[in-house]
N, C-alpha and C positions, 0 to 999 in steps of 0.2 A: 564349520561355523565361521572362520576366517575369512573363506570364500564369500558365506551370505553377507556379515557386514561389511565386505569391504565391495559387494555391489548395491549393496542399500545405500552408502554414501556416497559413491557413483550416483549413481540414481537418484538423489537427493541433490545432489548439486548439480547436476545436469536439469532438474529441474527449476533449480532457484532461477540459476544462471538463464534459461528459455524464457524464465516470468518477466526477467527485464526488460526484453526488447518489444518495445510495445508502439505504434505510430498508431496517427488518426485513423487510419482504416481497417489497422488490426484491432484496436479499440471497438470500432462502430459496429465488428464482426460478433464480438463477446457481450454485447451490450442486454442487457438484463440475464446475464449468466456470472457464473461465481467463479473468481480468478482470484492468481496471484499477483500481484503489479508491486517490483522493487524500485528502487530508486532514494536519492537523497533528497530531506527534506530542507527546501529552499527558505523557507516561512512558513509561519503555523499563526493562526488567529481563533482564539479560546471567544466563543460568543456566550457560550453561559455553561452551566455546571452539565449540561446534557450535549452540547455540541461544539467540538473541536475543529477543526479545517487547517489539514497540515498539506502546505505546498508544493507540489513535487517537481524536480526538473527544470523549474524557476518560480522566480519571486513574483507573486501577486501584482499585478493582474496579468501577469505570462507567461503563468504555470502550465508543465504538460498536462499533470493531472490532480483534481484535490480529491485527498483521502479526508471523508467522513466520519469523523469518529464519533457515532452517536450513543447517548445513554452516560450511566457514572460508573459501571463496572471497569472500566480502564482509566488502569491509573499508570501514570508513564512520567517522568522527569520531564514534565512538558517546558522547562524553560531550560532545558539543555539537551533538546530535540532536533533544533536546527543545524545543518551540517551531517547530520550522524544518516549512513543510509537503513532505509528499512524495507520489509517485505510486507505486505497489506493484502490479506485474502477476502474478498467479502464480493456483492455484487456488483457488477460494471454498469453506471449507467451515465445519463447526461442533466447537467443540470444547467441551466440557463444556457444550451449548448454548449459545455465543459465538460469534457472525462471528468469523469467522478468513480471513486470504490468507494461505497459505504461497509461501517467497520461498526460492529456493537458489538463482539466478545474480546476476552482479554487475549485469547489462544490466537486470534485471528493478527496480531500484528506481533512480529520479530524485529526487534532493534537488533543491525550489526558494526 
C-alpha cells in the first residue's frame, strides 16, 4: 500500500510539474483539447459575476496565457489571487489570437 501511494504522488507531481511547461507551439498543438496549464497569476480582471480573466506569466496585455473562468460556481479570494501560482484544467483555445484555458468547475482550478 506504501508502494501504491508513494507512486501516485510521483505520478502526480510529475504530472503538475509536465503541465507547466507550455510555449506558443505546444499550446497551438492542444488547441480545442482539455489540459492542465500552471503558472502564476500576473493580473486578474472580474468583468461581471459570470466572467473572470486571470493573467498568466505576465501582466495584461503581455500575458502568456488567460484563464477563463466562466459561470458563478467558483468562488476563489479573487482579490488575493495575484502572485499566488495556480493549475487550470479546462479547454485550450485562442481568443482574439491569445492562449486561452477556459474553466467553469470549481474542481478544475488548484490554488498553490
Amino acid at each position: 500500500m506504501k508502494k501504491f501511494l508513494f507512486l501516485a504522488v510521483l505520478s502526480f507531481i510529475g504530472y503538475k510539474a509536465s503541465a507547466q511547461q507550455f510555449n506558443a507551439a505546444d499550446f497551438s498543438k492542444q488547441l480545442g483539447k482539455t489540459g492542465t496549464l500552471c503558472d502564476t497569476v500576473k493580473s486578474l480582471r472580474i468583468v461581471n459575476d459570470t466572467l473572470t480573466l486571470l493573467n498568466m506569466g505576465g501582466v495584461y496585455p503581455h500575458q502568456k496565457y488567460t484563464v477563463a473562468v466562466k459561470g458563478n460556481k467558483i468562488t476563489l479570494d479573487w482579490a488575493n489571487l495575484k502572485g499566488k501560482n495556480i493549475c487550470a484544467t479546462g479547454v485550450f483555445e485562442l481568443f482574439k489570437n491569445q492562449p486561452q484555458v477556459t474553466v467553469a468547475q470549481p474542481n478544475m482550478i488548484e490554488v498553490h
